[in-house]
Each structure stands twice: as structure tokens, then as C-alpha cells.
N, C-alpha and C positions, 0 to 999 in steps of 0.2 A: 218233208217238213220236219223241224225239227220242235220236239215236243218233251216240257218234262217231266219228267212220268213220276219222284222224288227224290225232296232233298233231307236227307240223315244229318241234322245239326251235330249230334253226338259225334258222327263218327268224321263229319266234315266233308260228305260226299253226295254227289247229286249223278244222278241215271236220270240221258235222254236217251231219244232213237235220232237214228240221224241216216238220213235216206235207207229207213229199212232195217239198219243197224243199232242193237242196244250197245250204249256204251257207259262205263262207269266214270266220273273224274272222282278222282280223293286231292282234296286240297290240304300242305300243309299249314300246321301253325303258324310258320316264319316263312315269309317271302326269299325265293330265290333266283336272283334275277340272271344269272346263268342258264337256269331253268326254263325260265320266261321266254328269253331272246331262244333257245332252243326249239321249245312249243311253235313261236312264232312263227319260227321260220320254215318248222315241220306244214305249219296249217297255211301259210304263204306257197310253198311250194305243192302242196296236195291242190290247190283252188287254181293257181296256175296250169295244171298239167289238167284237170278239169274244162280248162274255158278253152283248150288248144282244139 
């Protein structure tokens, strides 16, 4: 289950656990949508090899 545990306005970053695991994201100022379609496809392809 994923749960979050906080989010640091200052510093722009939010900690959840995510089956078990703590994870940090840091988001920037400015959008990158290079970035984006990146992530995407990281967390598209982790949920696919998942449901196999």
C-alpha cells in the first residue's frame, strides 16, 4: 500500500513507502517533459513486468 509519510514544501519533496520500500521524489521548479515521458515509461514498464 502505498502511503505518505511527508511532503517538505521548502524543499519540494514528498516520502512514501511503496510495497515496503521508502522512497524519496524531489520535484523541480520547472517542468520537464523529457523528464516526464522518461519517468512514464520507467513506471509503465516496471507495472508491466509486475502483472507478467
Amino acid at each position: 500500500m502505498n502511503e505518505v509519510l511527508r511532503i517538505g514544501k521548502a524543499a519540494s519533496e514528498m516520502h512514501i513507502t511503496v510495497q515496503g520500500y521508502k522512497v524519496t521524489l524531489c520535484f523541480a521548479d520547472k517542468a520537464n517533459p523529457e523528464v516526464a515521458a522518461f519517468v512514464k515509461q520507467a513506471l509503465l514498464g516496471a507495472y508491466s513486468m509486475s502483472t507478467k
